[in-house]
C-alpha positions in Angstrom: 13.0 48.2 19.9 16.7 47.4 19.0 18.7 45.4 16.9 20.9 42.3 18.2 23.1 40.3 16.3 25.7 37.8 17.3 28.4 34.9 16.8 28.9 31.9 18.9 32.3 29.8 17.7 32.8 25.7 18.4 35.9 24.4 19.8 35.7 22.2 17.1 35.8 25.3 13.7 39.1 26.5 16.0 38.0 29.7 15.1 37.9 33.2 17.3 35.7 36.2 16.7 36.7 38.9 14.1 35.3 42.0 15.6 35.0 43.9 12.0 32.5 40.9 11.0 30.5 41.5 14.4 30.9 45.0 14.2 29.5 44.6 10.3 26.8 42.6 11.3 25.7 45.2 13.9 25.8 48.2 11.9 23.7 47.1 9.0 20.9 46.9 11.4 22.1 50.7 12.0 17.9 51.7 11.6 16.8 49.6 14.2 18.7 51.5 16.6 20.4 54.9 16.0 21.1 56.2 19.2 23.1 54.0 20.4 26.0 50.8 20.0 28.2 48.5 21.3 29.8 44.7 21.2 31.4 42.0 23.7 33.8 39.6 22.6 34.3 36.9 25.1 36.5 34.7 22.7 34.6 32.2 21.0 31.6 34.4 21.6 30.5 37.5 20.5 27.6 40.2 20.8 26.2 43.4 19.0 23.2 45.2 19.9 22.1 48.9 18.6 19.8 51.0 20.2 16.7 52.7 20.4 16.5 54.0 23.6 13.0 53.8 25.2 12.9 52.9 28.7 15.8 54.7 30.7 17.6 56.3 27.8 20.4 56.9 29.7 21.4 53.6 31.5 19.6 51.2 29.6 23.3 50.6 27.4 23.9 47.3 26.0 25.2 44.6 25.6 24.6 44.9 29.8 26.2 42.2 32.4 25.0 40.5 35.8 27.2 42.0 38.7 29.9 39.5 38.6 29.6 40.4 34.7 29.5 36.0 34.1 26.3 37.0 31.8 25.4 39.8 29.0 22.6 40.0 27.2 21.6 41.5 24.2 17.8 42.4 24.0 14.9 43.6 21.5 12.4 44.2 22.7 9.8 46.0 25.7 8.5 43.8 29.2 6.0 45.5 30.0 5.8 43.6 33.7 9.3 44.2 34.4 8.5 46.5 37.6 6.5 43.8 38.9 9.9 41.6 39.8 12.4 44.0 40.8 11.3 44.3 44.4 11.2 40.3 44.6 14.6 40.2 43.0 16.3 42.9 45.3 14.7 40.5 48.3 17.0 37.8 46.5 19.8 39.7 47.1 20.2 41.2 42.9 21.1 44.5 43.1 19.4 47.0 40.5 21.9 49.6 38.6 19.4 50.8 36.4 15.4 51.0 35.6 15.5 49.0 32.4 13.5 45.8 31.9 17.0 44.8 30.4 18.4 44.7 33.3 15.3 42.6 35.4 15.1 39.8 32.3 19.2 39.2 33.3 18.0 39.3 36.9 15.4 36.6 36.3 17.4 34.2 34.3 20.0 34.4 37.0 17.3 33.3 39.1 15.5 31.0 36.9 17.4 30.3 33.9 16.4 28.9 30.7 12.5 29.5 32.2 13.1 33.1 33.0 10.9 33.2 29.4 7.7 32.3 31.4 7.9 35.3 33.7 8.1 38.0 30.9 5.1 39.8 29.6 5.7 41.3 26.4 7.5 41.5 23.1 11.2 40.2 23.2 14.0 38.3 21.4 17.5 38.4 23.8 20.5 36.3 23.6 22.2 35.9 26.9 25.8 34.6 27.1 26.2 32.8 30.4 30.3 32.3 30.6 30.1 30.0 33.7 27.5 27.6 31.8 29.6 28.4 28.3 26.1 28.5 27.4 24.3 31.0 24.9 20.2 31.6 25.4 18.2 32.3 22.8 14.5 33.4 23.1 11.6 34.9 21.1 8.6 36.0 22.7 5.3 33.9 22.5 3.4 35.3 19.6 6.4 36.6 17.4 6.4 40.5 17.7 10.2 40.3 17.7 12.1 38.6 15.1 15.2 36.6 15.4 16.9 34.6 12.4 20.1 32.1 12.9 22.5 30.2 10.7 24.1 26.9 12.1 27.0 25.9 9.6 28.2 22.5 9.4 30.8 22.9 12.3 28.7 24.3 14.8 29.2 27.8 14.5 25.7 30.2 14.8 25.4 33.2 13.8 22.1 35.0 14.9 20.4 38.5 14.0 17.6 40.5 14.2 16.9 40.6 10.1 18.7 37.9 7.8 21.1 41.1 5.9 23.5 41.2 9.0 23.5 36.8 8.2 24.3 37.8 5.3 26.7 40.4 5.7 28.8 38.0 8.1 29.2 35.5 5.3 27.1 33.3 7.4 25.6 31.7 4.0 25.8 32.7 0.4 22.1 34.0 -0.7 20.5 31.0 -2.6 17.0 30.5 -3.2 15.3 27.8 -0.7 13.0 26.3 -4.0 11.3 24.6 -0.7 10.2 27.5 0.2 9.1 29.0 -2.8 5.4 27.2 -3.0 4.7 28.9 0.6 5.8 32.3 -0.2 4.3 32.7 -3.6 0.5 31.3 -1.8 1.0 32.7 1.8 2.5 36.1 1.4 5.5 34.9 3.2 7.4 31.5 4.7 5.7 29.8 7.2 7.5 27.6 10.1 10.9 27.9 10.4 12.0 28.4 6.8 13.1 31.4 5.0 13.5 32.1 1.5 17.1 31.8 1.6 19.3 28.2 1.6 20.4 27.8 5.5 18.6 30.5 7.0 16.1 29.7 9.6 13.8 31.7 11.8 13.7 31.0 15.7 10.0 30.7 16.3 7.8 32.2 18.8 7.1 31.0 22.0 10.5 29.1 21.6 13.9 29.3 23.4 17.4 28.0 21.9 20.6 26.8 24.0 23.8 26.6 22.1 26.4 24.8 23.8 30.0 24.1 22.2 28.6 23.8 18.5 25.3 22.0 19.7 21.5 23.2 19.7 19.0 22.7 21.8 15.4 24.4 20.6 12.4 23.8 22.9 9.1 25.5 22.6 8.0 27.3 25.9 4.6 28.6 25.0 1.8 27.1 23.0 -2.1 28.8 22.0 -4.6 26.6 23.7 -8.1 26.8 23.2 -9.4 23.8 25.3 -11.2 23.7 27.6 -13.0 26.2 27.3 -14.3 29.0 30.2 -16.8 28.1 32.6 -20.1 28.9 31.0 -21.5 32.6 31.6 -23.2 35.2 30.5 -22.7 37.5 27.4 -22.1 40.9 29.4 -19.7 38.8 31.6 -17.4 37.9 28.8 -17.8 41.6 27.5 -16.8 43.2 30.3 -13.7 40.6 31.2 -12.3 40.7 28.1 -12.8 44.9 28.0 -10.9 44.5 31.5 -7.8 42.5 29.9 -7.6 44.7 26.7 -7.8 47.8 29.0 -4.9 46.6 30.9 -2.8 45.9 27.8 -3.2 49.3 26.0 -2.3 50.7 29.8 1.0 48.5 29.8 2.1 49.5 26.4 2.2 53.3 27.5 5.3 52.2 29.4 7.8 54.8 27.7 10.2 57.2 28.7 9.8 59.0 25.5 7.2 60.4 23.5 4.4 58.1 22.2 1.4 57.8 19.6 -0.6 55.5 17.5 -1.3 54.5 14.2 -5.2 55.5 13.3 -6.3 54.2 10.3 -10.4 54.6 11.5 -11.3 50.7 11.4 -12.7 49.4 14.5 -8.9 47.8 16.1 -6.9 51.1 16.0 -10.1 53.3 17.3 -10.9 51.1 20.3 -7.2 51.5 20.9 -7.1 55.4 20.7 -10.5 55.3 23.0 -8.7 53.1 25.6 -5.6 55.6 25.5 -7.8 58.9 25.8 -8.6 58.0 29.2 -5.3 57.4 30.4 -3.4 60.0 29.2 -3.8 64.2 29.6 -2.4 65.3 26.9 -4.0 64.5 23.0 -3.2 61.6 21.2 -0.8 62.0 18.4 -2.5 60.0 15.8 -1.4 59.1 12.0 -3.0 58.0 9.1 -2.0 57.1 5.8 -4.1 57.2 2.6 -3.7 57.7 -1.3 -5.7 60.2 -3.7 -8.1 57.8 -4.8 -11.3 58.1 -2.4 -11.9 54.4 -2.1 -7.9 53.7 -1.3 -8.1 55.9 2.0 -9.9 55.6 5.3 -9.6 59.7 6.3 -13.0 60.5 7.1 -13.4 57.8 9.6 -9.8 58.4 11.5 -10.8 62.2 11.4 -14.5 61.0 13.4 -12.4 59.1 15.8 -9.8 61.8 16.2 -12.4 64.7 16.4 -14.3 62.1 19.2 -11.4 61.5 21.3 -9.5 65.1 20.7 -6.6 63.6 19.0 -3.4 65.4 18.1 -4.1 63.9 14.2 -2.0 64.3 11.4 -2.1 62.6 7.7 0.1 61.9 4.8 -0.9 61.3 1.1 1.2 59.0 -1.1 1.8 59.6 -4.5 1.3 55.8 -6.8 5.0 57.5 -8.0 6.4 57.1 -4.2 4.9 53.9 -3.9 6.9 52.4 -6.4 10.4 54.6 -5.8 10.2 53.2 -2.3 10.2 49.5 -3.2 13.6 48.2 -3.9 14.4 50.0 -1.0 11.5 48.7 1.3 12.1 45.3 -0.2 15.7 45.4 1.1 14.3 46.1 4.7 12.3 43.2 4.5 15.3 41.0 3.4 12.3 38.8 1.6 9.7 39.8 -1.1 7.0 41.8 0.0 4.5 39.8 0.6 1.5 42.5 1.7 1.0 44.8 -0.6 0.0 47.1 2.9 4.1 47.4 3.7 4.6 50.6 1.7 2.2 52.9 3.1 3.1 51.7 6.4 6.5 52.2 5.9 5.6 55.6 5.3 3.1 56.7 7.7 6.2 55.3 10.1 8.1 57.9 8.8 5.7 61.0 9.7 5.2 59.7 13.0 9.0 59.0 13.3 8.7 63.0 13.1 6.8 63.4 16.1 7.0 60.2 18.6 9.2 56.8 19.0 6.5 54.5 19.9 2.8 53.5 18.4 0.9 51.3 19.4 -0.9 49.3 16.6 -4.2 47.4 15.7 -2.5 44.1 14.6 -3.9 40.5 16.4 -7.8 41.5 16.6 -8.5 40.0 13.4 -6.6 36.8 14.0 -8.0 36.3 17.3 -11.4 37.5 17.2 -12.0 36.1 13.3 -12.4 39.6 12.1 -11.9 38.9 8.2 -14.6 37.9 6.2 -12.5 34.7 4.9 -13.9 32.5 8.4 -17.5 33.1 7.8 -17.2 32.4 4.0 -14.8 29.3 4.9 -17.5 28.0 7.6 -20.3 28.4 5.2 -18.5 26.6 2.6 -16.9 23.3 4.7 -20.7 22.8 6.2 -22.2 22.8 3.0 -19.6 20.7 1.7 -19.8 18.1 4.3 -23.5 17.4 3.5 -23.6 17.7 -0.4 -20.5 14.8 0.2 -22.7 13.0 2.8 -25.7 13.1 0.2 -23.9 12.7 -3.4 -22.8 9.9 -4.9 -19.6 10.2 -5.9 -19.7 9.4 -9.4 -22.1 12.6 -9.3 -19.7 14.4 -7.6 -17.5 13.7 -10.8 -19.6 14.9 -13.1 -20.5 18.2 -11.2 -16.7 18.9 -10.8 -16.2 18.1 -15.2 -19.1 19.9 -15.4 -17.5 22.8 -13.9 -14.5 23.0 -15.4 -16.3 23.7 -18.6 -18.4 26.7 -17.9 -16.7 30.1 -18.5 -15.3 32.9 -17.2 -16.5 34.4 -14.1 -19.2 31.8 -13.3 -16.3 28.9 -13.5 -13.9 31.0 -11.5 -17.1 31.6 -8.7 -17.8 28.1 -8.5 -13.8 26.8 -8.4 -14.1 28.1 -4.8 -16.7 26.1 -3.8 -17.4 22.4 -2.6 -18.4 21.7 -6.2 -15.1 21.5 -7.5 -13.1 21.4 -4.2 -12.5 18.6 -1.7 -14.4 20.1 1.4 -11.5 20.0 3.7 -10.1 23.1 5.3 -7.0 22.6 3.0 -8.5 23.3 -0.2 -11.9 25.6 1.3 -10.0 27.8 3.2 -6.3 27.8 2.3 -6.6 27.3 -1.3 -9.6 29.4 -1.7 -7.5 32.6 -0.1 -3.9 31.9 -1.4 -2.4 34.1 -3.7 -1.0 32.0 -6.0 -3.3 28.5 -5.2 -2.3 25.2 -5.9 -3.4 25.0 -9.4 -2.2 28.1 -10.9 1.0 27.3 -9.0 1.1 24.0 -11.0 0.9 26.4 -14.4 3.3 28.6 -12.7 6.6 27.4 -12.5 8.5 26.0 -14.6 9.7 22.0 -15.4 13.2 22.8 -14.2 11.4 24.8 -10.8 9.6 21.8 -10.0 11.9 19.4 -10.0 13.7 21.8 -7.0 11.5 21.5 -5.2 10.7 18.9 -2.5 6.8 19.2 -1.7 4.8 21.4 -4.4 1.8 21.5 -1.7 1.6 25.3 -0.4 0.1 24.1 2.6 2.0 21.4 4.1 2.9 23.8 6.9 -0.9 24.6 7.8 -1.9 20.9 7.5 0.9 20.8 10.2 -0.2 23.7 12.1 -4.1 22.1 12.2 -2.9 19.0 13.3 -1.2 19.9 16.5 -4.1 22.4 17.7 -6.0 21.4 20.3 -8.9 22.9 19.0 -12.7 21.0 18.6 -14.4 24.0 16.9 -13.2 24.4 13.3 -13.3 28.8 13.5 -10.8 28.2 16.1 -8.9 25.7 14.0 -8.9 28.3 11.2 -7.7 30.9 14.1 -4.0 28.6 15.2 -3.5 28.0 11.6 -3.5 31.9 10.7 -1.9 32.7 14.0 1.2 30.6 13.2 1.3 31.3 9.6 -0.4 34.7 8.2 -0.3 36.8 12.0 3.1 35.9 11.6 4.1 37.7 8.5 2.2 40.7 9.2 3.9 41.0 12.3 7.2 40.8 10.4 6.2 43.9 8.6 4.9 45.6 11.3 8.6 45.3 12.7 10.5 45.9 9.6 8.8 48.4 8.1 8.3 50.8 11.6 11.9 49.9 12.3 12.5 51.6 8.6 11.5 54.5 10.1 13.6 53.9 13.7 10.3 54.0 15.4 8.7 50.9 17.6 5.4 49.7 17.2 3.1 48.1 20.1 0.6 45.4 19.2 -2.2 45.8 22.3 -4.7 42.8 20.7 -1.2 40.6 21.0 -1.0 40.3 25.1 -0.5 36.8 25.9 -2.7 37.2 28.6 -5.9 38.6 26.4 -5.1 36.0 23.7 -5.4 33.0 25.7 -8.8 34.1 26.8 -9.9 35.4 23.4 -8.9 31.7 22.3 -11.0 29.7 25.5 -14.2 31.8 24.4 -17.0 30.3 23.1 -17.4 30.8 18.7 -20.3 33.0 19.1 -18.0 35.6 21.0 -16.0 35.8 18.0 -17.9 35.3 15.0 -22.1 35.7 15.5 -24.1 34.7 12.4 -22.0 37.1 10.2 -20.2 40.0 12.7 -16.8 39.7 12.9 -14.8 40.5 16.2 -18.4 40.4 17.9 -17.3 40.9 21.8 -15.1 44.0 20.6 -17.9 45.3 19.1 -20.1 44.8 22.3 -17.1 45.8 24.6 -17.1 49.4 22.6 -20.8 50.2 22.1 -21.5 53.3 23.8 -17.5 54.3 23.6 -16.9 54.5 19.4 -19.6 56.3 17.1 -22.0 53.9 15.2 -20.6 54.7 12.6 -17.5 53.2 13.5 -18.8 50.0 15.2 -20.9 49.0 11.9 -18.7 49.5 9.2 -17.2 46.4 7.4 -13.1 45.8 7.4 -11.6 47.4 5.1 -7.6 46.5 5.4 -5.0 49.1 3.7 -6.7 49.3 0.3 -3.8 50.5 -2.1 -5.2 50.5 -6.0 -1.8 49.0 -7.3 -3.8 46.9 -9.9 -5.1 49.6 -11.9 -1.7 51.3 -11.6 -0.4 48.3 -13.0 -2.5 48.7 -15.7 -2.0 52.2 -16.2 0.7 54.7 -15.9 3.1 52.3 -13.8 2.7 49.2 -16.5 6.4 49.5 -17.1 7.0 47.9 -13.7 5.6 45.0 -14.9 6.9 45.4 -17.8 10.4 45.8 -16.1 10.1 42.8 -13.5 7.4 40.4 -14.7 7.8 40.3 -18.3 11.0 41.7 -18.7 14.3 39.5 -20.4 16.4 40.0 -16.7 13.4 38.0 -15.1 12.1 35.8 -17.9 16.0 34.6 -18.3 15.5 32.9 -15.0 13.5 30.3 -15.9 11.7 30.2 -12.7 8.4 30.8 -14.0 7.2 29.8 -17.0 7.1 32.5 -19.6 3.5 31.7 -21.5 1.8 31.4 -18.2 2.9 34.6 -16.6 2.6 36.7 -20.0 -1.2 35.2 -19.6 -1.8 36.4 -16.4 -0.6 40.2 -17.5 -2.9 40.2 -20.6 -5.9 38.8 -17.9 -5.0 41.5 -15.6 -4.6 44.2 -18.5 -8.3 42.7 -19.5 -10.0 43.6 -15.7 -9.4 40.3 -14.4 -8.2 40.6 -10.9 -4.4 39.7 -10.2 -3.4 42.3 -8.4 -1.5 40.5 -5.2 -0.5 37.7 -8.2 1.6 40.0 -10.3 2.3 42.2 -7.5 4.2 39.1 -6.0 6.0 38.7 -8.7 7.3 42.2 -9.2 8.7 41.9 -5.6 10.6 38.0 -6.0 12.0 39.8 -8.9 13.5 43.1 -7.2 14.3 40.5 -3.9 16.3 38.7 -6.3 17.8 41.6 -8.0 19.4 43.1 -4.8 19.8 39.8 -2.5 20.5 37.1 -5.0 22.0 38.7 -7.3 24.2 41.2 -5.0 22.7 44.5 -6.3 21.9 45.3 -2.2 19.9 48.6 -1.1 
């Protein structure tokens, strides 16, 4: 994993590049690569990249140039398939100076181009300058591992990075709020599409490549997630043992390092089927790292330690005090560049940092629950939209009425129970799966901001985005309907913390559930290979029985539990006190000041808005040290 950052100048702004800014731009992103730096300025255009040197530490230097040194390229990134080319290539007449898969992705868009994209297996975002063309390429692998952000300002100009602070550092934009985007962030833990939280900035999205030409962009997607039509029909054990044989061949790929290596263990089913696949390709022991907090029901140690004792890991833990937690966050938040949206970032951030000690690659469970349907949100969701379609089929409407008043005046729990069901909701995927799972839904969002907030912002539906997302899949079965949607949306923003918070530490993380190749097949098998009756991630179950303990296979998800509410309520209330309720954030006006002071006295009360306030604590402190200029 690197850093790359970039300027590309129109004839038309009649500007040249100013190495400081470029320089500036590179060297905030200073963590993503520490061993190593450098620029190109080829007038109009210019290139930064810093380093963390994997794969050939000692050649691998960028930015790197073709022969006749017409292109450079700046790369993030791993290909895992890279070795697979170079003796085609050299039969083309390339010559090879190095062994990096830098070097071969130059090679192959010499050969091929803007389509060089379709040969590459792995996690990338380059930018190659191509000075014969005066064309810049853009690309970002297919499911989003790497991240790449852009600004085009009105006369053409781009400048493109790795996180939006080296955007931002160029002077690119001033850092305004994007009230657009504020209905998506505050339900969806993050942005969706395209759009950041900031006026002007914009993401480059996976599976898509961009061309600028002379002050001109041209974007065009490159990859898409199909799931029709389906596989020929066959038997259970056939599936099982195919789709073993793909996710065996991923964890092998991803051991492609010439440095040392390890894996994040948390104990759940994803990370241990990973750390069994590993054990048998590797002599020496695992290094394995988990992360927990003192409270027995916030940590997952007993079942890493099974895993590790089963597979003779090299194992090694770290506690976190609820007092780190919180000392970490304004500066975890300015790694982000955008509020935090999963409450899981900080003790990520911080097992990256004891395993930074020891290794600088893990591979990570990431992508099985988004692919297989392993949260408990698709059965629920499935249950509900069935039901829903037949008490609409077999209700009058006028009785549908009355249920939905009738509701709405029951109290408490029972009418916050039954909100979440067909009998108050349309039965649409919109409002029985979105809604029913976003952190702030549409209602309270209504309550939430203020008059002045409103009228900012274009569309108050949360969801617009996923409605989008739904309608382009090609999808018949709704599970895998609910799969795209969370794929393109909520995959998305946990793979942006995956990335910012490892590259925190200056360590890379490796997503084996994320190979193109095992989730195209995950997506053409049949429902029941996903989700069966009520077990989740059903064919990885079946492809490890007889590999993990029992104990392993049969235990429900449990996520990163972290017990911020009842630190919220407790000794750290002064956070909240500091960022929700406080003058500094209540001056704003954003929100509106009786609603939010409810939601506190709820929560203070044992009602459960944990993610709500914890939200809100993090838009402030983003706001504090982007908007406001306060920085790390």
């Amino acid at each position: 994993m690197c850093g790359i950052n970039g300027i590309a100048l129109s004839s038309r702004s009649k500007r040249q590049i100013n190495e400081a800014i470029l320089v500036a731009m590179r060297d905030i992103l200073h963590h993503r690569g520490p061993d190593d730096g450098g620029i190109f300025v080829d007038g109009n255009i210019g290139l930064g990249h810093r380093r963390l040197a994997i794969v050939d530490p000692r050649h691998g230097i960028q930015p790197m140039f073709s022969g006749d040194r017409t292109c450079s390229i700046v790369y993030n990134g791993e290909v895992y398939n890279h070795a697979d080319y170079r003796e085609d290539l050299e039969a083309r007449g390339y010559k090879f100076q190095n062994r990096s898969d830098t070097e071969t992705i130059l090679h192959l868009y010499e050969e091929y181009g803007r389509d060089c994209v379709d040969h590459l297996r792995g996690m990338f975002a380059f930018a190659i300058w191509d000075s014969k063309k005066q064309e810049l390429l853009i690309a970002r692998d297919r499911l989003g591992v790497k991240p790449l952000y852009y600004v085009q300002d009105d006369q053409g100009n781009l400048f493109f990075a790795s996180e939006i602070k080296a955007l931002l550092e160029a002077g690119a934009v001033k850092p305004q709020i994007n009230f657009n985007a504020l209905p998506d962030q505050l339900a969806n833990h993050g942005t969706s599409g395209d759009e950041t939280l900031y006026v002007g900035v914009k993401r480059l999205m996976p599976g898509h490549t961009m061309v600028w030409k002379d002050g001109k962009l041209d974007i065009r997607e490159f990859w898409d997630l199909s799931f029709e039509p389906k596989h020929e029909p066959r038997s259970d054990a056939e599936y099982v043992e195919e789709w073993r044989e793909l996710f065996r061949k991923s964890v092998e790929m991803r051991l492609m390092a010439d440095v040392p290596l390890g894996m994040f263990l948390s104990g759940g089913i994803d990370s241990s089927a990973i750390a069994a696949m590993m054990s048998t390709m590797v002599t020496d022991p695992i290094k394995t790292f988990s992360v927990g907090f003192r409270e027995r029901e916030a940590n997952e140690f007993e079942y890493a330690r099974l895993v590790s004792k089963t597979f003779g890991t090299d194992h090694h833990e770290i506690v976190i005090t609820p007092k780190q937690f919180f000392d970490e966050l304004p500066n975890l938040v300015w790694h982000e560049d955008e509020p935090i949206g999963f409450i899981a970032s900080v003790p990520l951030y911080f097992v990256s940092k004891l395993a930074q000690e020891h290794v600088k690659v893990v591979l990570t469970g990431e992508g099985a629950d988004e692919t297989l349907a392993g949260y408990g949100r698709y059965a629920k969701a499935l249950k509900l939209l069935s039901y829903g379609e037949r008490y609409e089929s077999i209700t009058p409407s006028f009785l549908r009425d009355a249920v939905r008043g009738g509701v709405a005046t029951l109290p408490g729990v029972l009418n916050r129970k039954l909100n979440r069901t067909f009998l108050s909701r349309e039965s649409d995927i919109e409002n029985l799966f979105f809604d029913n799972f976003g952190v702030f839904p549409k209602r309270m969002q209504r309550e939430l901001f203020s008059r002045e907030t409103k009228g900012k912002i274009a569309d108050l539906n949360p969801y617009a985005r996923q409605n989008g997302w739904l309608e382009k899949c090609d999808a018949d079965d709704v599970l895998d309907q609910l799969l795209y949607a969370d794929t393109k949306t909520y995959l998305h923003e946990l793979l942006m913390k995956q990335d910012q918070m490892s590259m925190a530490a200056s360590i890379e993380s490796r997503v084996p559930f994320l190979d193109h190749k095992l989730v195209e097949f995950s997506a053409r098998m049949p429902r029941e290979m996903k989700l069966r009756g009520n077990t989740t991630k059903w064919i990885l179950r079946e492809a490890m029985k007889g590999i993990l303990p029992n104990e392993i296979l049969d235990r429900p998800k449990m996520g990163f539990p972290v017990p911020v509410g009842n630190w919220f309520r407790g000794e750290f209330r002064h956070i909240v006190d500091e960022y929700v309720l406080g003058k500094r954030a209540m001056d704003r006006g954003i929100f509106d000041g009786d609603y939010v002071r409810k939601l506190v006295v709820e929560h203070d009360a044992g009602e459960n808005h944990d993610e709500r306030i914890w939200s809100l604590v993090n838009f402030e402190i983003w706001q504090r040290g982007f908007i406001d200029g306060e920085g790390n």
